[in-house]
PDB file of N, CA, C and O in Angstrom:
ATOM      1  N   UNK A   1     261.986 234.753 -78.525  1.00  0.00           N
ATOM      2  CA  UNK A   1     262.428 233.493 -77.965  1.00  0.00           C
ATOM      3  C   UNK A   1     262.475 232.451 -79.095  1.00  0.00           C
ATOM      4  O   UNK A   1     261.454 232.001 -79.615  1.00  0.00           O
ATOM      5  N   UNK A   2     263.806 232.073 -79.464  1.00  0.00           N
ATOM      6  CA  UNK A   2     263.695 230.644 -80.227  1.00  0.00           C
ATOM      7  C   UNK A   2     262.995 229.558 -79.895  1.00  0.00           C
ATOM      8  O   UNK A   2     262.693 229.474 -78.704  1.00  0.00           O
ATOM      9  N   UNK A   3     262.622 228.624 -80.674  1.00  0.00           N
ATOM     10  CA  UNK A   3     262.045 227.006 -80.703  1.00  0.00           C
ATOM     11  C   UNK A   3     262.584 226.386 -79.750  1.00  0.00           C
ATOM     12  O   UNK A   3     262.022 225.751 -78.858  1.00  0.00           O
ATOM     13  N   UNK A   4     264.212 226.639 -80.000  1.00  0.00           N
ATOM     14  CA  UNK A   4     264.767 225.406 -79.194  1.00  0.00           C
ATOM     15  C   UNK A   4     264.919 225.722 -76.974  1.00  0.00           C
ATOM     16  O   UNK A   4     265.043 225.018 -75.972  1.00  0.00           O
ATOM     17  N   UNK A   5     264.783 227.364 -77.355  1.00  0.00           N
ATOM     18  CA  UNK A   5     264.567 228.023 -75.810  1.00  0.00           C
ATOM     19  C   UNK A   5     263.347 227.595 -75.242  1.00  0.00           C
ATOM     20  O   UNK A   5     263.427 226.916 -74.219  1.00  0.00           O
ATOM     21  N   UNK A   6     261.827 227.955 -75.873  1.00  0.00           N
ATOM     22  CA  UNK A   6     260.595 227.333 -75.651  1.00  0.00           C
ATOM     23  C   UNK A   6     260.686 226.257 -75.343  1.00  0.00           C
ATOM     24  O   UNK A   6     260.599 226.059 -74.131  1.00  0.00           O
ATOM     25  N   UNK A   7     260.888 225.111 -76.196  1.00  0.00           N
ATOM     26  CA  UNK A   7     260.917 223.726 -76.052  1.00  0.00           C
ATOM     27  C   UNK A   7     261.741 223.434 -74.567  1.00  0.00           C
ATOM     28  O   UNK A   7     261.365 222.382 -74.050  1.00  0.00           O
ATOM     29  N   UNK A   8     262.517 223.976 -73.993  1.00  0.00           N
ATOM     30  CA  UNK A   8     263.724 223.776 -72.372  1.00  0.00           C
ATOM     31  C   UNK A   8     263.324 224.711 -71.638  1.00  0.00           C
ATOM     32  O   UNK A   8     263.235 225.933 -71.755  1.00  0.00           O
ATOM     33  N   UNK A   9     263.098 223.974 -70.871  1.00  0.00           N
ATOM     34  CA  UNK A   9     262.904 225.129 -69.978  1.00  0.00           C
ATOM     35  C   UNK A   9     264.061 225.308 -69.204  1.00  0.00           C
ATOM     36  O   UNK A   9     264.601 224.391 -68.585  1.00  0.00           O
ATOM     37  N   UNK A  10     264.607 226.927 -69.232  1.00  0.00           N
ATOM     38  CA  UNK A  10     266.305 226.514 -68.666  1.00  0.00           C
ATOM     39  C   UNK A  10     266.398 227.734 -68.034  1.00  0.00           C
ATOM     40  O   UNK A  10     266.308 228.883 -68.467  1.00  0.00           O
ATOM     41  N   UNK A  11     266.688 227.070 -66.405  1.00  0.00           N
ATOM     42  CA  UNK A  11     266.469 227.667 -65.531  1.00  0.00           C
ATOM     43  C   UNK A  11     267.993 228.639 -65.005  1.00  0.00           C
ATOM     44  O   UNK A  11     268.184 229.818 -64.705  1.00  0.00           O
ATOM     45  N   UNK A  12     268.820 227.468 -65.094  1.00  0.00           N
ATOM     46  CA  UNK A  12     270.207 227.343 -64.537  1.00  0.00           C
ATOM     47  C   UNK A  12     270.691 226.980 -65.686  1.00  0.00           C
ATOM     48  O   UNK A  12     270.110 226.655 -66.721  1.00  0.00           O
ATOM     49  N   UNK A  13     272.533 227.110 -65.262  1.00  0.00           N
ATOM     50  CA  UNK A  13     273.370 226.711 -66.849  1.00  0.00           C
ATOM     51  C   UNK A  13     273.394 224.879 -66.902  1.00  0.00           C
ATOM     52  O   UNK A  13     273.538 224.246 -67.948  1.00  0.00           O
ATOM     53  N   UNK A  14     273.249 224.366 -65.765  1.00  0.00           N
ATOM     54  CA  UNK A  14     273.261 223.152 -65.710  1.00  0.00           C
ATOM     55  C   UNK A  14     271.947 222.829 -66.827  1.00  0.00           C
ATOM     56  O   UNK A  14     272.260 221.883 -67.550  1.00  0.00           O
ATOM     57  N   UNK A  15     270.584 223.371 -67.138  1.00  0.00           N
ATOM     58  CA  UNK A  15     269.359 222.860 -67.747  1.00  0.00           C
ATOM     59  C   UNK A  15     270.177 223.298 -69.491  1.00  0.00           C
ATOM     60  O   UNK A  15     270.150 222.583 -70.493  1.00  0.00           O
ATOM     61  N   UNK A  16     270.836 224.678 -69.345  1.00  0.00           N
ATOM     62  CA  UNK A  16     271.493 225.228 -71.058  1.00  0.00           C
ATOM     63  C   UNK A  16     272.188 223.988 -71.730  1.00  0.00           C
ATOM     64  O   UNK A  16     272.027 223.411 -72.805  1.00  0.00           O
ATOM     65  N   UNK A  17     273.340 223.751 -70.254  1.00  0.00           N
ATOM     66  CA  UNK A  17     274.579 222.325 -70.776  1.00  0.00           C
ATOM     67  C   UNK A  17     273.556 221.055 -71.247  1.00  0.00           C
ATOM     68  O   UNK A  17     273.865 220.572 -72.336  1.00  0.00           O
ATOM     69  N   UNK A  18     272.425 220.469 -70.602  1.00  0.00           N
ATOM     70  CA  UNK A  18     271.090 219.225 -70.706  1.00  0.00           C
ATOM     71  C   UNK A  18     270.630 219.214 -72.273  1.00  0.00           C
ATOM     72  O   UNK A  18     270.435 218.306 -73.082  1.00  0.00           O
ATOM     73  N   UNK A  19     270.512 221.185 -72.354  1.00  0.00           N
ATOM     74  CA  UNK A  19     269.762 221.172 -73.725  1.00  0.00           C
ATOM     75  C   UNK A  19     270.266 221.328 -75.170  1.00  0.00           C
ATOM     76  O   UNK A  19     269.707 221.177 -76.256  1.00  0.00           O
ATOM     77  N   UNK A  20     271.533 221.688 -74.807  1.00  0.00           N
ATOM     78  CA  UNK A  20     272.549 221.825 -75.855  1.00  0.00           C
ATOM     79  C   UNK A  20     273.095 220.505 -76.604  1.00  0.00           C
ATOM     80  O   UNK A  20     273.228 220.310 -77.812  1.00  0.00           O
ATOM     81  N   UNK A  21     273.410 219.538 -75.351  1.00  0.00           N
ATOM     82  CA  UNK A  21     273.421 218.218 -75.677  1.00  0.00           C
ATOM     83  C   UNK A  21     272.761 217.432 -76.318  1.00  0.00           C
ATOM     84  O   UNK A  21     273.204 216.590 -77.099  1.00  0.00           O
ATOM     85  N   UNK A  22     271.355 217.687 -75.978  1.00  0.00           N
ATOM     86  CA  UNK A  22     270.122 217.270 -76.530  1.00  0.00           C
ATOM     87  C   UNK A  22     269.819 217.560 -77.969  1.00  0.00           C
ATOM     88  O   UNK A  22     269.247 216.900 -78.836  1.00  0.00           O
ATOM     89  N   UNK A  23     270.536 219.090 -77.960  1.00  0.00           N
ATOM     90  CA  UNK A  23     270.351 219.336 -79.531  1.00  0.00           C
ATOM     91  C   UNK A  23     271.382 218.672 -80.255  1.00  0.00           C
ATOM     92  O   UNK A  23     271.054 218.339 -81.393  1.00  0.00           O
ATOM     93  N   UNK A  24     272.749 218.341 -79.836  1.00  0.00           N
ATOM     94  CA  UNK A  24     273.785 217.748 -80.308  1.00  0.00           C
ATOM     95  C   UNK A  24     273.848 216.400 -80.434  1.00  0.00           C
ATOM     96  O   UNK A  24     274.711 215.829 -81.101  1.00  0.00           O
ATOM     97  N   UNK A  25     272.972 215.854 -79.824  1.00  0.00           N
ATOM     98  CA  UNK A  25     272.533 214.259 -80.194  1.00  0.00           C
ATOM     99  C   UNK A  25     271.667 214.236 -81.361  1.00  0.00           C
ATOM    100  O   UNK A  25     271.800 213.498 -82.337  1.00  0.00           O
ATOM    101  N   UNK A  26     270.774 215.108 -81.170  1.00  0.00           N
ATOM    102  CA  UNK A  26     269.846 215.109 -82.309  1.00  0.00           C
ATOM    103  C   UNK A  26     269.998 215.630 -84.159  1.00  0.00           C
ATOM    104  O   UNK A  26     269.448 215.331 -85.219  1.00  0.00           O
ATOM    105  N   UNK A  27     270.782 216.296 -83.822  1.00  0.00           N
ATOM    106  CA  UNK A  27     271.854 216.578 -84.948  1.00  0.00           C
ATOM    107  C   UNK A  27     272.861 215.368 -85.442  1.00  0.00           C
ATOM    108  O   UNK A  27     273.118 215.198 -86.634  1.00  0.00           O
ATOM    109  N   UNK A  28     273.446 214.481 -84.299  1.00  0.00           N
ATOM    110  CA  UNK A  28     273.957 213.627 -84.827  1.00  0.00           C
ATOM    111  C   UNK A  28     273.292 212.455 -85.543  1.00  0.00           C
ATOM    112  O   UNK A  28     273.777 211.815 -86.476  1.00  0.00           O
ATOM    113  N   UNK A  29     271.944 212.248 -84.881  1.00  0.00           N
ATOM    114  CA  UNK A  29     271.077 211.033 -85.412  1.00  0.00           C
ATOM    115  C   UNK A  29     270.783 211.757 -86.656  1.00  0.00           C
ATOM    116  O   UNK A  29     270.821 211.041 -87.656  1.00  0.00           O
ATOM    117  N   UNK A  30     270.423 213.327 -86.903  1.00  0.00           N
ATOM    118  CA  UNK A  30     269.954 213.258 -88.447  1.00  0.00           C
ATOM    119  C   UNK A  30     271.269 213.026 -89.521  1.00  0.00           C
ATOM    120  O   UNK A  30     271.145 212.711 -90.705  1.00  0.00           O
ATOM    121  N   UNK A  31     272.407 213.235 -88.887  1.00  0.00           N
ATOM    122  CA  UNK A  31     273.053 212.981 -89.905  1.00  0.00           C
ATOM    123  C   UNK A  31     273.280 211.836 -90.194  1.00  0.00           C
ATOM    124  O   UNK A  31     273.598 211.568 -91.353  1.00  0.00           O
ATOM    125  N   UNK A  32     273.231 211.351 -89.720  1.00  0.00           N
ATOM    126  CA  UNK A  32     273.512 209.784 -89.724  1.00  0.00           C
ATOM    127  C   UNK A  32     272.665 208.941 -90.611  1.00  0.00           C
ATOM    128  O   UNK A  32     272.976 208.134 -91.486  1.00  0.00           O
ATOM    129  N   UNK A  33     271.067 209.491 -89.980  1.00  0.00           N
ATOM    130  CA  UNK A  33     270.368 209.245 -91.070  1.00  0.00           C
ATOM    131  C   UNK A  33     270.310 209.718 -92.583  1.00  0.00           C
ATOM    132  O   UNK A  33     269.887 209.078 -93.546  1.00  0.00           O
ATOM    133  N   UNK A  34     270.803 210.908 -92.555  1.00  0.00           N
ATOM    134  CA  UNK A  34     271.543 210.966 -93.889  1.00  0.00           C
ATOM    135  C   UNK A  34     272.797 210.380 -94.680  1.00  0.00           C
ATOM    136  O   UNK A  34     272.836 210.207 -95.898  1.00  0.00           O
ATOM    137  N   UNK A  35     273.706 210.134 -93.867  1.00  0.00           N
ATOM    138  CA  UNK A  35     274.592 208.785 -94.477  1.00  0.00           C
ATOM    139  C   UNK A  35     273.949 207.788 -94.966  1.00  0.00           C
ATOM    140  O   UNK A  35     273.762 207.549 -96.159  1.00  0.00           O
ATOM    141  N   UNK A  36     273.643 207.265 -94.171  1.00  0.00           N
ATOM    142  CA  UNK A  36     272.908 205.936 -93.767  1.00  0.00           C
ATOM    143  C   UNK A  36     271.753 205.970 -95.618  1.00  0.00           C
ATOM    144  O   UNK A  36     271.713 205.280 -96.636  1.00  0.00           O
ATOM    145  N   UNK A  37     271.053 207.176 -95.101  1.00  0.00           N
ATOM    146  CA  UNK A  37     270.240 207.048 -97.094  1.00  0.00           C
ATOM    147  C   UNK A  37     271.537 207.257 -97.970  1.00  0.00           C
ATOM    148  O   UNK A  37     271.708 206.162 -98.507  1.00  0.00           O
ATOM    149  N   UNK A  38     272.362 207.966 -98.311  1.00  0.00           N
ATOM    150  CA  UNK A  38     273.388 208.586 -98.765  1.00  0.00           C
ATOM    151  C   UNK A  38     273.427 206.823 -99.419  1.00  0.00           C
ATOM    152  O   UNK A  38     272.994 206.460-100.512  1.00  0.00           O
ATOM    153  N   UNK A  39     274.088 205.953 -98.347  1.00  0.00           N
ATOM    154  CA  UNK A  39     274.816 204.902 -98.664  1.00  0.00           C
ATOM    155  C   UNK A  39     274.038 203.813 -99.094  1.00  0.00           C
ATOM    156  O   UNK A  39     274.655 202.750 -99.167  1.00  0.00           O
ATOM    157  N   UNK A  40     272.505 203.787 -99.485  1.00  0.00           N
ATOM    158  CA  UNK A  40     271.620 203.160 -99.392  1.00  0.00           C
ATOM    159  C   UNK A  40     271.107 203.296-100.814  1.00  0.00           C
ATOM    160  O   UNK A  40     270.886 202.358-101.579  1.00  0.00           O
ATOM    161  N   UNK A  41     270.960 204.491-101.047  1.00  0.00           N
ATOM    162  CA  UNK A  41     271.272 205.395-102.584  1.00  0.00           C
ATOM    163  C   UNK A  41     272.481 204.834-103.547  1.00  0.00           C
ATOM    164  O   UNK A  41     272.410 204.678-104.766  1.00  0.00           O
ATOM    165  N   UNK A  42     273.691 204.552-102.634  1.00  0.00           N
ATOM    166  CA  UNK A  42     275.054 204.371-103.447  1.00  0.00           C
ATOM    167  C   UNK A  42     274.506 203.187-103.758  1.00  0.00           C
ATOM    168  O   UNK A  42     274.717 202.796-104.906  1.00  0.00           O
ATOM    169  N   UNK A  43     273.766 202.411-102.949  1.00  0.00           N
ATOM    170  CA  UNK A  43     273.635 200.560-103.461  1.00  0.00           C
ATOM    171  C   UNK A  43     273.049 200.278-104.182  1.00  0.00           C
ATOM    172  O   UNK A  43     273.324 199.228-104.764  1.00  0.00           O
ATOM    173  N   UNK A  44     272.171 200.860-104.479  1.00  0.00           N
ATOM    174  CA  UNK A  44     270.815 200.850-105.840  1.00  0.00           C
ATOM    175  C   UNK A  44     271.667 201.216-106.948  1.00  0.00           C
ATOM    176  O   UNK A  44     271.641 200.613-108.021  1.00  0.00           O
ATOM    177  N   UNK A  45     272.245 201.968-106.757  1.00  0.00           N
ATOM    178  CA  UNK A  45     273.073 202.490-107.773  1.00  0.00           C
ATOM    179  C   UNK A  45     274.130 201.595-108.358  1.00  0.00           C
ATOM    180  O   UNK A  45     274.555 201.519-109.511  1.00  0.00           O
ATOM    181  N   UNK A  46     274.450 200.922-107.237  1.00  0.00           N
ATOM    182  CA  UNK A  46     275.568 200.190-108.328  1.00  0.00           C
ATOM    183  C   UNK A  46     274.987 198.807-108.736  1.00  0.00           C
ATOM    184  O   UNK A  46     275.461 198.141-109.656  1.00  0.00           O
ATOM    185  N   UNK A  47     273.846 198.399-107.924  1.00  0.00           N
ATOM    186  CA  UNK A  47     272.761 197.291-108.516  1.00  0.00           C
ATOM    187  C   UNK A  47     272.504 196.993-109.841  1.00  0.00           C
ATOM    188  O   UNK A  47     272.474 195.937-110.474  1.00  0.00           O
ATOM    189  N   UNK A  48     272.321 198.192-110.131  1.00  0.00           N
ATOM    190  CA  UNK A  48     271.425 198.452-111.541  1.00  0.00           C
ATOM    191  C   UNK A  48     272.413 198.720-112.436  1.00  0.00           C
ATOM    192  O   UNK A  48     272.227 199.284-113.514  1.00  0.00           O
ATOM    193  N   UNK A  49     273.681 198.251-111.933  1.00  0.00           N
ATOM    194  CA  UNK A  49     275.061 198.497-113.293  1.00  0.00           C
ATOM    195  C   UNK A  49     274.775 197.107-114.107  1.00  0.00           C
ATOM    196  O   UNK A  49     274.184 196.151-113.605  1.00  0.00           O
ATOM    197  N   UNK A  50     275.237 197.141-115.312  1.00  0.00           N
ATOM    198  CA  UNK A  50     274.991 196.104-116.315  1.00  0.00           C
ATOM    199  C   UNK A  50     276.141 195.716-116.843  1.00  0.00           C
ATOM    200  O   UNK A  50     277.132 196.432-116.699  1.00  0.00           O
ATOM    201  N   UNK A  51     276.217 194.400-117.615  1.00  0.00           N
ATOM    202  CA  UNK A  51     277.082 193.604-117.913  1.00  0.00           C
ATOM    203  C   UNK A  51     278.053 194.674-119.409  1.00  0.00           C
ATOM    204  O   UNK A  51     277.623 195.155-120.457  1.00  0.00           O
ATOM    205  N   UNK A  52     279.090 194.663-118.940  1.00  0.00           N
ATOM    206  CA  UNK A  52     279.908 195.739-120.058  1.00  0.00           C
ATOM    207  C   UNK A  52     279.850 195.105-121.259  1.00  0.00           C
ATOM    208  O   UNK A  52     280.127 193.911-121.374  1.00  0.00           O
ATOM    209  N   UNK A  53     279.472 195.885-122.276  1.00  0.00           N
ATOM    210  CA  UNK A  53     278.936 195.694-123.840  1.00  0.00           C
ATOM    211  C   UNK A  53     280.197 194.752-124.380  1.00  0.00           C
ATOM    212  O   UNK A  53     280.121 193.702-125.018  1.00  0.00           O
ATOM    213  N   UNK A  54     281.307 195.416-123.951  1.00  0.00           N
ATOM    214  CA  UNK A  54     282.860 195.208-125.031  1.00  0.00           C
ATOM    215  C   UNK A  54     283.453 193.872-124.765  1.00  0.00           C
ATOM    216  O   UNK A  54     283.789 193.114-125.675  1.00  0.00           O
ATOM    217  N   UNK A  55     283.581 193.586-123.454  1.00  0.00           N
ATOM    218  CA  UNK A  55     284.042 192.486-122.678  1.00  0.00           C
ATOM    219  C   UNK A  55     282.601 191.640-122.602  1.00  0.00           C
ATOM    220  O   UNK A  55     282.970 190.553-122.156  1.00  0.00           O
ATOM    221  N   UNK A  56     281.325 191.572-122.776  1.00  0.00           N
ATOM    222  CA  UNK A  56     280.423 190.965-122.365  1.00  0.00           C
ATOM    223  C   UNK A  56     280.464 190.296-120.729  1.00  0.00           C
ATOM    224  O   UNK A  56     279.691 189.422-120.335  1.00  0.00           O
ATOM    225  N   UNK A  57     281.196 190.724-120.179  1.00  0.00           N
ATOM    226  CA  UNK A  57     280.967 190.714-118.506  1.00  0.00           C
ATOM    227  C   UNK A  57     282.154 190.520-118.453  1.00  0.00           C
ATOM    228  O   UNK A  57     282.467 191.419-117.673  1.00  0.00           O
ATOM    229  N   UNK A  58     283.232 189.926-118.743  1.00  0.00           N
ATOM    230  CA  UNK A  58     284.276 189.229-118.247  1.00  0.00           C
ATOM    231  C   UNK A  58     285.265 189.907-118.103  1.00  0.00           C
ATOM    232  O   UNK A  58     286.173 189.241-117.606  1.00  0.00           O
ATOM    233  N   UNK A  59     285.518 190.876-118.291  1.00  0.00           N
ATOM    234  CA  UNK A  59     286.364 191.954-117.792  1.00  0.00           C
ATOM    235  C   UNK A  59     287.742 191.916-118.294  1.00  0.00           C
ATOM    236  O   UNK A  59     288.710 192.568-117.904  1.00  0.00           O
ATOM    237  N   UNK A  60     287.655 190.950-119.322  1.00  0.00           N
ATOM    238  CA  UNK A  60     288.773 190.846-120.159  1.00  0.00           C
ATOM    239  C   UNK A  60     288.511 190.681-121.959  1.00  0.00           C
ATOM    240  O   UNK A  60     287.473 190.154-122.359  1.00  0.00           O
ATOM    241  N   UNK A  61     289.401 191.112-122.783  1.00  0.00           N
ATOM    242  CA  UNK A  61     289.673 190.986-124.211  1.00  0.00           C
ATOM    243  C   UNK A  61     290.408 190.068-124.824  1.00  0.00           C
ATOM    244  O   UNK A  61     291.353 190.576-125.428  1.00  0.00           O
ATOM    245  N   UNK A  62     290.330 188.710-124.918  1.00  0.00           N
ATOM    246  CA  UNK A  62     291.269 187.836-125.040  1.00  0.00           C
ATOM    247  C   UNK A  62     292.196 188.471-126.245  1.00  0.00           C
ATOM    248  O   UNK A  62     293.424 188.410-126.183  1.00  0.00           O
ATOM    249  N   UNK A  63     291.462 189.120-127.411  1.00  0.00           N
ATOM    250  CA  UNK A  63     291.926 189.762-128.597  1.00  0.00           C
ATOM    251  C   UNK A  63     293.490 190.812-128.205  1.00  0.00           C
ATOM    252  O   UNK A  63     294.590 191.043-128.706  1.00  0.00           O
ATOM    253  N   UNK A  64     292.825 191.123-127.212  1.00  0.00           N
ATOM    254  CA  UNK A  64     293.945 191.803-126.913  1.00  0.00           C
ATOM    255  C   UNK A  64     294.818 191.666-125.260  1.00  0.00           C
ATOM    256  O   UNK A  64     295.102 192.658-124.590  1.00  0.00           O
ATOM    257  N   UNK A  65     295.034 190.675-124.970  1.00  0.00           N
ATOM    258  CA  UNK A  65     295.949 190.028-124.222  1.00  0.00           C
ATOM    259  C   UNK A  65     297.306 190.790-124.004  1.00  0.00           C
ATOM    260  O   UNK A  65     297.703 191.104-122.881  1.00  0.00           O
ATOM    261  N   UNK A  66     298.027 191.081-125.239  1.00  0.00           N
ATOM    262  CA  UNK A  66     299.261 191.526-125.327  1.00  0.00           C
ATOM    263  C   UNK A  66     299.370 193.083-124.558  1.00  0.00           C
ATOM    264  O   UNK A  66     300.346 193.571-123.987  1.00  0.00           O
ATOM    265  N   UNK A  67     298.199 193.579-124.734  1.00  0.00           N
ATOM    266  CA  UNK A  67     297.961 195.154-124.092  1.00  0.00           C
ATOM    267  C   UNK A  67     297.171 195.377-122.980  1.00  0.00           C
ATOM    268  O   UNK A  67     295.952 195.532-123.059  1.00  0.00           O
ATOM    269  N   UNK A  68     297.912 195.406-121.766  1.00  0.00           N
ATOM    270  CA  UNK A  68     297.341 195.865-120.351  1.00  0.00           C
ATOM    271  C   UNK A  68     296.852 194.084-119.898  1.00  0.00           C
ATOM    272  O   UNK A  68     295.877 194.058-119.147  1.00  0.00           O
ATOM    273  N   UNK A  69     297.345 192.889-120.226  1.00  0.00           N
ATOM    274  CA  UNK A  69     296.974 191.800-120.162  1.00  0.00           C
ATOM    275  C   UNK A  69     295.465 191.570-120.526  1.00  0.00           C
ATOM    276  O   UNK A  69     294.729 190.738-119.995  1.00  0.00           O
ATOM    277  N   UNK A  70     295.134 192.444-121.515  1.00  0.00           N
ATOM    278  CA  UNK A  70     293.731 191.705-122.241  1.00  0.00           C
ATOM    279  C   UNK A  70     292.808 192.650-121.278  1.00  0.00           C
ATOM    280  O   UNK A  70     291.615 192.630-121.582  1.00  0.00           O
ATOM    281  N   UNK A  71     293.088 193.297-120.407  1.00  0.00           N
ATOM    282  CA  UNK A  71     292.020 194.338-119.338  1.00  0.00           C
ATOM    283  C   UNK A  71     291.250 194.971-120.004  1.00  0.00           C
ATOM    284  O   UNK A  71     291.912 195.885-120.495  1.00  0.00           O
ATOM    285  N   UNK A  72     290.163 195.047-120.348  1.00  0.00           N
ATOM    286  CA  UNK A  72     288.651 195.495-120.798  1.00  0.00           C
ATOM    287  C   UNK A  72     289.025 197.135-120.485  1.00  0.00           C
ATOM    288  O   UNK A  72     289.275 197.274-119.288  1.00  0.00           O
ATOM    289  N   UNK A  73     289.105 198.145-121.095  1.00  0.00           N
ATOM    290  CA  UNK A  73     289.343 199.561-120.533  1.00  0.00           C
ATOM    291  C   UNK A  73     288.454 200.235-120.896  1.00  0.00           C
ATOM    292  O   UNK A  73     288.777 201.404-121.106  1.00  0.00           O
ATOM    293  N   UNK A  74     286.390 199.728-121.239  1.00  0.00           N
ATOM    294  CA  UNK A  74     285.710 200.741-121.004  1.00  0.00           C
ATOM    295  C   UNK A  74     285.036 200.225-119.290  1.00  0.00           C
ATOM    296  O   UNK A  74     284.171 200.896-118.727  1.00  0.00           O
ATOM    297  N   UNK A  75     285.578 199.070-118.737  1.00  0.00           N
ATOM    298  CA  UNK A  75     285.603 199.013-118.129  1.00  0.00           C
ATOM    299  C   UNK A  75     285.723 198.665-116.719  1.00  0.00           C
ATOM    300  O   UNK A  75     284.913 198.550-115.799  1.00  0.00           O
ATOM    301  N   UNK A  76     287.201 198.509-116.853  1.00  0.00           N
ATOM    302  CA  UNK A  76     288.325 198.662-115.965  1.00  0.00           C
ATOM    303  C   UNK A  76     288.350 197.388-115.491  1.00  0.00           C
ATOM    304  O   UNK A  76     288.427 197.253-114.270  1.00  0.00           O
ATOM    305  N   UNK A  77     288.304 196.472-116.150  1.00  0.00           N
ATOM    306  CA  UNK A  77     288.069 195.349-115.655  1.00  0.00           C
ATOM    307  C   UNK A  77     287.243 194.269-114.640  1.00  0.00           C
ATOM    308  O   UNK A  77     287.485 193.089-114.384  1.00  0.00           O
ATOM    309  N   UNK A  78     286.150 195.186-114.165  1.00  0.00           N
ATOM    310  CA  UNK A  78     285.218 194.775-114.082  1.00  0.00           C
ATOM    311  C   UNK A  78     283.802 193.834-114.002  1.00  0.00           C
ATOM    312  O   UNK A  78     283.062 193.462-113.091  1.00  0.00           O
ATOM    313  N   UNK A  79     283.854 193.647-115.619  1.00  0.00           N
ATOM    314  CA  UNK A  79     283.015 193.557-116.164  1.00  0.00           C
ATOM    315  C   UNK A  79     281.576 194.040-116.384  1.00  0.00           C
ATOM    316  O   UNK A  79     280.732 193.616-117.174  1.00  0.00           O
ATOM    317  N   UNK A  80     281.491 195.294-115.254  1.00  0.00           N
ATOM    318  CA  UNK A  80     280.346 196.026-115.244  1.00  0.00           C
ATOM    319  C   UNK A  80     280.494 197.613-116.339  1.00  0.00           C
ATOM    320  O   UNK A  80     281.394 198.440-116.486  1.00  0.00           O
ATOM    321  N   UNK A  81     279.281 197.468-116.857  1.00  0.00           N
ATOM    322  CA  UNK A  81     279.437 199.048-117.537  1.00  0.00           C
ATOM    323  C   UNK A  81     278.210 200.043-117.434  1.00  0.00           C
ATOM    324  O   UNK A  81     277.076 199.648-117.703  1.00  0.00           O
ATOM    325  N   UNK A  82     278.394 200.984-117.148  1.00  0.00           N
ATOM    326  CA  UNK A  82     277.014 202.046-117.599  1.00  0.00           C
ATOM    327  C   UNK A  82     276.106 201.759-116.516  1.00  0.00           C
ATOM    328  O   UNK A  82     276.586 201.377-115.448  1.00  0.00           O
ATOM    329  N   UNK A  83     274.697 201.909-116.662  1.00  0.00           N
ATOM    330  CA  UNK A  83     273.827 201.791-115.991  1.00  0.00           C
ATOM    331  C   UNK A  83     272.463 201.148-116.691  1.00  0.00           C
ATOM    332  O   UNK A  83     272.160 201.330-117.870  1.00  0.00           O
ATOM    333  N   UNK A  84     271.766 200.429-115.820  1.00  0.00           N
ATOM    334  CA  UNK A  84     270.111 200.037-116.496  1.00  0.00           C
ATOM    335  C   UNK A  84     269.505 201.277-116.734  1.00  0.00           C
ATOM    336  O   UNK A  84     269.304 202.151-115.891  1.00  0.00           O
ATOM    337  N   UNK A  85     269.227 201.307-117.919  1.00  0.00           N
ATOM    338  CA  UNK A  85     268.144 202.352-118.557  1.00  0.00           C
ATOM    339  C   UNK A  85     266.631 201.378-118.182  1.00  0.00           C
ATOM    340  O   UNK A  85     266.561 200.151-118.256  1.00  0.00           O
ATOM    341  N   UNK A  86     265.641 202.208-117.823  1.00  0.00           N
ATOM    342  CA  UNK A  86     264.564 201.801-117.498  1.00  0.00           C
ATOM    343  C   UNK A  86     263.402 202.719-116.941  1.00  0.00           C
ATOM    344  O   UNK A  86     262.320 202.223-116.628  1.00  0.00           O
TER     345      UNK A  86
END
């Protein structure tokens, strides 16, 4: 007998359809809660990005204006680069 048979007691198909559901809700909340960190993870992450070395934040090269309108291309205009080392 599986966990999830023990745990229901299922008498009729009406108690199988109750418990199946039950497992299918519960499956949905963990995933969710895994997004939910997933995307929580992504934010720290881009927190801790730092001011781009080349452009010094500004996301532009006045030096070079004439090419891509001066757009910073380590990073992408931006002005963020890399990550906090720490």
């Amino acid at each position: 007998m599986s966990n999830a048979a023990a745990k229901y007691e299922i008498k009729n198909p009406l108690d199988l359809l109750l418990a199946l559901e039950d497992l299918a809700f519960k499956a949905e909340f963990e995933a969710e809660g895994q997004r939910r960190h997933a995307a929580e993870t992504a934010e720290k992450v881009t927190a801790e990005r730092v001011r781009c070395r080349k452009c010094d934040g500004t996301g532009r090269i006045q030096h070079y204006r004439h090419v891509a309108n001066g757009c910073c291309f380590a990073c992408d205009g931006t002005g963020k680069d890399g990550y906090a080392r720490g």
